[in-house]
C-alpha positions in Angstrom: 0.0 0.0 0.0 2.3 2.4 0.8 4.4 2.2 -3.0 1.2 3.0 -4.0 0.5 5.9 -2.0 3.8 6.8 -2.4 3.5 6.5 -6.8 0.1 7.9 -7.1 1.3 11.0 -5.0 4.4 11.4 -6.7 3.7 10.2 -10.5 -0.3 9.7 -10.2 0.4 6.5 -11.8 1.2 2.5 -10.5 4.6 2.0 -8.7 7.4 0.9 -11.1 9.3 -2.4 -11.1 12.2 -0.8 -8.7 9.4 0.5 -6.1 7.4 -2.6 -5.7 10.7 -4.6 -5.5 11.8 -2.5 -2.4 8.1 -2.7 -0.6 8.4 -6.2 -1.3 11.6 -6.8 0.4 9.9 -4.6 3.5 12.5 -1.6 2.9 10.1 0.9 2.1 9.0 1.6 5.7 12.8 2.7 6.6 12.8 6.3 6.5 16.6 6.3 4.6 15.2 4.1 1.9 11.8 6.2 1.5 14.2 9.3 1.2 15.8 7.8 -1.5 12.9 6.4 -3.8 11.1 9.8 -3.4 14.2 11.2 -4.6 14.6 9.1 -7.4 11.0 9.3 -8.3 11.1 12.8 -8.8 13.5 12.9 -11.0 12.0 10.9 -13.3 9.5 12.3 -15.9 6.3 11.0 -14.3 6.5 13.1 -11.9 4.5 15.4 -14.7 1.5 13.8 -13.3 2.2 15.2 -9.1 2.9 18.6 -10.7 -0.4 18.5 -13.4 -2.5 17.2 -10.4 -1.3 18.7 -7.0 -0.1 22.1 -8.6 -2.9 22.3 -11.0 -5.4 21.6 -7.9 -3.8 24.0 -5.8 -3.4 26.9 -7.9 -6.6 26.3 -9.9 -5.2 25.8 -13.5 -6.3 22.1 -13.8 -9.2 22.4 -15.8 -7.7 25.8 -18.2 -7.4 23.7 -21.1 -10.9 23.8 -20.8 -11.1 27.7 -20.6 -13.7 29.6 -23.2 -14.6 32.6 -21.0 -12.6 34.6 -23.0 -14.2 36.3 -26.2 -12.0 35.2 -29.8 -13.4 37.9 -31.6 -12.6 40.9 -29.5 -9.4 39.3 -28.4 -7.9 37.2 -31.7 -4.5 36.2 -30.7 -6.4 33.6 -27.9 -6.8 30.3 -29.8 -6.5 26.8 -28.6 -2.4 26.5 -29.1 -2.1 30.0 -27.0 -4.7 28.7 -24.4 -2.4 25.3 -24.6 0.8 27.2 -24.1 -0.6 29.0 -21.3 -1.5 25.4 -19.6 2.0 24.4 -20.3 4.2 27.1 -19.0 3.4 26.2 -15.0 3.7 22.9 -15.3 7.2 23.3 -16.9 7.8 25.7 -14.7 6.8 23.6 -11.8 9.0 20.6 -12.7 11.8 22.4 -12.5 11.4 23.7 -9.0 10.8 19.9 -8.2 13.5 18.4 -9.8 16.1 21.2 -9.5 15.0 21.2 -5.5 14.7 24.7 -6.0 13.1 26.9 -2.7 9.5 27.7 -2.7 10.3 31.2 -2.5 11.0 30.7 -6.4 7.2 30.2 -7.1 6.5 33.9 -6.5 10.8 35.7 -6.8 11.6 33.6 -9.8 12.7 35.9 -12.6 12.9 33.3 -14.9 10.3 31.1 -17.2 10.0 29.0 -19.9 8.4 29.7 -23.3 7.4 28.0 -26.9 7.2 29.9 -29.8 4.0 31.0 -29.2 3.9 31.8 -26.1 7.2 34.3 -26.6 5.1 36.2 -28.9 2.7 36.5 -27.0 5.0 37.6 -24.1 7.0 39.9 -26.7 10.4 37.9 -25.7 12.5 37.1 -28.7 11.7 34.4 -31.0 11.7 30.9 -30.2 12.8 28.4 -33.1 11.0 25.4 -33.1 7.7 23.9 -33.0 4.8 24.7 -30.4 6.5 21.3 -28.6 9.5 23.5 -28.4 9.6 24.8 -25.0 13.1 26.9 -23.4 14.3 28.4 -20.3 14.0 32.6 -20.5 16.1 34.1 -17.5 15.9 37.8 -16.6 12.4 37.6 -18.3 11.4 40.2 -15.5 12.2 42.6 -18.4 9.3 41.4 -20.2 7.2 41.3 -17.4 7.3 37.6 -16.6 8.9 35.7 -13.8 7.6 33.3 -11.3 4.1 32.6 -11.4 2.4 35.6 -10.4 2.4 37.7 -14.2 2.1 33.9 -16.1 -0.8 34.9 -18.4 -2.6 31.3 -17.6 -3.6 33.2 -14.0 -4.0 36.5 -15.7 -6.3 34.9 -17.9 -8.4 32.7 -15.7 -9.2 35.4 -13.5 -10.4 37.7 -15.9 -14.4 37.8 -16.4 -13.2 38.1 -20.8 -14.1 42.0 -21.6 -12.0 43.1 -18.6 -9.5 42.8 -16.1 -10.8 41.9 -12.4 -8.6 42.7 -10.2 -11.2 41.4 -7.8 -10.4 38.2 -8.7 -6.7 38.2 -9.4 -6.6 39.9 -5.7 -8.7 37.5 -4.5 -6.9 34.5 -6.3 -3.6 35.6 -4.7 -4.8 35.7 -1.4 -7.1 32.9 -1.4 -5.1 30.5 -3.4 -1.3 31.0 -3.2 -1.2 32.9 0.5 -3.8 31.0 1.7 -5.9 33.4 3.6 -9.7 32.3 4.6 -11.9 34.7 3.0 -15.5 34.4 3.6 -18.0 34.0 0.6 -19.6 37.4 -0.9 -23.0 38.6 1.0 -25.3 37.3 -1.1 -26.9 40.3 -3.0 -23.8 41.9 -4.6 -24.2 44.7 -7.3 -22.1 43.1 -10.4 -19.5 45.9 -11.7 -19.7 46.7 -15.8 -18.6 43.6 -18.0 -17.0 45.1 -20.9 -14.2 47.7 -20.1 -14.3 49.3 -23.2 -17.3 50.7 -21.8 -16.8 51.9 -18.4 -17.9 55.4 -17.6 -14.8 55.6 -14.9 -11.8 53.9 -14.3 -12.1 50.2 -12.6 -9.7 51.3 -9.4 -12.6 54.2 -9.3 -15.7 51.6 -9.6 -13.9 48.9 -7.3 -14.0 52.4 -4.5 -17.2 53.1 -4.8 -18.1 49.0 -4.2 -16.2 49.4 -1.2 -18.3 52.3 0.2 -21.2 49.3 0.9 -19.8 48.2 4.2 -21.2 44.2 3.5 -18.1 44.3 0.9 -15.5 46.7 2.0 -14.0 44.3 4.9 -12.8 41.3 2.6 -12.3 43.5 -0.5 -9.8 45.6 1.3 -8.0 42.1 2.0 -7.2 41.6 -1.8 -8.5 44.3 -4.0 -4.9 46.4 -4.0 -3.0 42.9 -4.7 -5.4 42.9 -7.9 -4.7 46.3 -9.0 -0.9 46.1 -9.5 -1.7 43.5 -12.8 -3.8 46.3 -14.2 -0.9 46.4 -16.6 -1.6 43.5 -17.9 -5.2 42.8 -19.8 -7.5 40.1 -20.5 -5.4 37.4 -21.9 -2.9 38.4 -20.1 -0.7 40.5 -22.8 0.9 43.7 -21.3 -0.5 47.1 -22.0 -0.4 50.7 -20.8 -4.2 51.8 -21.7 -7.2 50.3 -20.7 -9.9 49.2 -23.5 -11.5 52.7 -22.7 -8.2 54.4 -23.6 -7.3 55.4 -20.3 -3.6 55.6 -19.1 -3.0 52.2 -16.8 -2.3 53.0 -13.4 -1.3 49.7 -11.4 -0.2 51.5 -8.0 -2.0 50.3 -4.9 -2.0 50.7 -1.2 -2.0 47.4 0.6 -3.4 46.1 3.8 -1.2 47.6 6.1 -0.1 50.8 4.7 2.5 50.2 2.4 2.2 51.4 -1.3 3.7 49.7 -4.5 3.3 49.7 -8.1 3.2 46.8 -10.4 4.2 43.0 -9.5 7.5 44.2 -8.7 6.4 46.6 -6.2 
């Protein structure tokens, strides 16, 4: 049972010839020898399956390749082999942290990725050669805007309503989902803000202000909003820009729980 346990966790697929042959012999149990097959086990390219099921789960990017919230006509460059790049990149990204042993810290101070061809475009990095199966490792890619996982468009993307940003929810996914905070549900009458930003009468920073004058809201929002405003500089699909769909000059400062003012991811 527990090579099992041990192979579904680690490759989320049956133990291999090696693994059953050390439970057999009763070694597994012996914490030197577990050490060592988990070690060995995540070097090996099954371990694809821990970091498509466990990260996927737990930063809610599982089901993307699924994704069709976003609208093709208004926003062209998302088609399936973008939407399938932007699946890829955390999972490539995540392997490496496992197998390289790199520190967690790297999930959110990383200032490197990796890109295919189409997703470099899309990130305005220089071209890859190769096919969409042709993925490579960008360091310094904080000059594009990229690094880590907090600016990869697959979040960017997912937690945008598809007309305009929400920093409600990119707040709200970073707190939520990679800080784990608890934050309570929404009170369950809660005035929906405008859907398509090209129309907005005012600035979303301005709307998200006056939908935190209702008191049944301000509490949790001022938990997150400000975390969600500093990727207003990047928009729906998660491509960088410095106007809004109104035309408006970007403004991705915030004040954050606590005081302390930033601007941008890097702030």
């Amino acid at each position: 049972p527990l090579a099992s346990r041990l192979s579904y966790f680690l490759w989320s697929s049956m133990p291999d010839d090696e693994l059953l042959a050390v439970a057999a012999r009763g070694e597994l149990r012996r914490p030197e020898v577990l050490v060592r097959q988990a070690k060995r086990m995540l070097k090996d390219s099954r371990v694809r399956g821990f970091v498509t099921e466990f990260g996927g789960n737990f930063l809610d990017f599982r089901r993307f390749e699924e994704h069709n919230a976003v609208d093709r006509e208004r926003f062209s460059a998302f088609n399936n082999e973008l939407r399938q790049a932007m699946f890829e990149e955390p999972v490539r990204f995540l392997i490496d942290v496992v197998q390289q042993n790199r520190p967690v810290t790297a999930l959110l101070f990383a200032t490197h990725t990796f890109v295919n061809p189409i997703l470099a475009k899309h990130y305005g990095m220089p071209q890859v050669a190769g096919t969409a199966d042709t993925w490579v490792r960008v360091d310094g890619a904080d000059k594009y805007g990229r690094g880590g996982l907090l600016p990869m468009s697959v979040f960017l993307t997912k937690n945008a309503p598809g007309l305009r940003t929400s920093p409600v929810k990119r707040g709200y996914w970073v707190v939520k989902t990679v800080l784990g905070e608890h934050i309570p549900p929404p009170p369950a009458a809660v005035p929906e803000l405008p859907r398509d930003e090209a129309k907005l009468e005012l600035p979303l920073r301005e709307l998200l202000a006056k939908h935190r004058e209702n008191k049944a809201c301000a509490g949790c929002h001022a938990r997150f909003d400000a975390l969600g405003l500093v990727f207003e500089g990047y928009g729906m699909v998660g491509e960088r820009r410095a106007t809004d769909l109104s035309g408006r000059a970007i403004d991705n400062s915030a004040t954050f729980p606590g005081g302390m003012t930033g601007t941008g991811i890097e702030g």
